[in-house]
C-alpha positions as CSV (number, residue, x, y, z in Angstrom):
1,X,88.5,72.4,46.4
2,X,89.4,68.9,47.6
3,X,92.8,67.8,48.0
4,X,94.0,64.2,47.2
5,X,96.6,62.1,46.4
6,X,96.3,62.6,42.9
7,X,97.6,59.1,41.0
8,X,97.1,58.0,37.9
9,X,93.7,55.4,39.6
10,X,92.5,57.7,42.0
11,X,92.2,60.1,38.6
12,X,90.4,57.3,37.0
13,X,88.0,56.7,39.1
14,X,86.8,60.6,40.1
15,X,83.3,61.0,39.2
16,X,81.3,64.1,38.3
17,X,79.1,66.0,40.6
18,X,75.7,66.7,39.4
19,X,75.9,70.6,38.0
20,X,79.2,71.5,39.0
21,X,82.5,71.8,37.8
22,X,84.8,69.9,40.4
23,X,89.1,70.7,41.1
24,X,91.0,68.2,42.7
25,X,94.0,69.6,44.2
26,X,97.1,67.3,44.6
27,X,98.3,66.7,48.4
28,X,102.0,66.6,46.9
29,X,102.7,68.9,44.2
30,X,101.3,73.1,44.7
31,X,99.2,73.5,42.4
32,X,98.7,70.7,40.1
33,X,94.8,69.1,40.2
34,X,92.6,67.5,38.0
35,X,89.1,69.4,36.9
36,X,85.9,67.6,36.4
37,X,83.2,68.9,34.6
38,X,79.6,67.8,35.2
39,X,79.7,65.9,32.2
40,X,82.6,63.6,33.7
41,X,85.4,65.4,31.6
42,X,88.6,65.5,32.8
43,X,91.6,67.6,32.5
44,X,95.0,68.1,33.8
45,X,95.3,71.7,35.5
46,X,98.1,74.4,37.4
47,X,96.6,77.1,39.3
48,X,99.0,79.4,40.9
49,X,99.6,83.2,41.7
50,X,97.5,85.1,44.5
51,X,94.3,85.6,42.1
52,X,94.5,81.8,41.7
53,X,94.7,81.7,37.8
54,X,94.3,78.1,36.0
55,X,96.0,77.0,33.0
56,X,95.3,73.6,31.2
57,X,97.8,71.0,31.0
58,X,96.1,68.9,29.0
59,X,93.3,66.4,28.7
60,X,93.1,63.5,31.1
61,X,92.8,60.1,28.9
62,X,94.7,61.2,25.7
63,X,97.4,59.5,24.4
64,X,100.5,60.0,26.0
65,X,98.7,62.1,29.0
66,X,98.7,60.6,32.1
67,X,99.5,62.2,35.5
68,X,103.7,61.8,35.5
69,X,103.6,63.8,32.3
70,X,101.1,66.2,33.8
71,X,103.4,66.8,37.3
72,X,106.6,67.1,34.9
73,X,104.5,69.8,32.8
74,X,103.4,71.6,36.6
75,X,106.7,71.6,37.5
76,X,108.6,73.1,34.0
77,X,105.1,75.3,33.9
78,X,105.6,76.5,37.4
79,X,109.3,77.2,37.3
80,X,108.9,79.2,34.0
81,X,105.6,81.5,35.8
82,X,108.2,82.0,38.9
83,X,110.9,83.2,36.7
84,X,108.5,85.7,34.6
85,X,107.2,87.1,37.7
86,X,110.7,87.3,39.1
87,X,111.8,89.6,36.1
88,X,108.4,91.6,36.1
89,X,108.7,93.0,39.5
């Protein structure tokens, strides 16, 4: 998976690769990418935990989605997976 500095242009301008589904990874925040599929769709993503698991954030070009919400949802999403862990072990 690439890594990036993931900004609101450089997520603008990613373009899809020929039969494969593509994650950007963010230099800055763990975790937090962008997914695109071969189609050019786009979406907002948080993998985390040791098996790598990948939950949605939301849709890359809707209304009030751009990537400041998306790293405030990471980092409330991330905080909330650490303390659920935390009490399940």
């Amino acid at each position: 998976m690439p890594s990036i500095a993931l900004t609101d242009l450089t997520v603008r301008n990613l373009k899809p690769v020929p039969g494969k589904r593509v994650t950007y990874l963010d230099k800055v925040l763990k975790g937090f990418g962008v997914r695109v599929t071969e189609h050019g769709a786009k979406s907002y993503v948080l993998t985390y935990g040791e098996d790598r698991k990948r939950i949605t954030l939301g849709i890359v070009g809707t209304p009030r989605r751009n990537s400041r919400i998306a790293r405030s949802s990471t980092r409330h999403t991330s905080a909330a997976l650490s303390e659920v862990s935390a009490t399940s072990a």
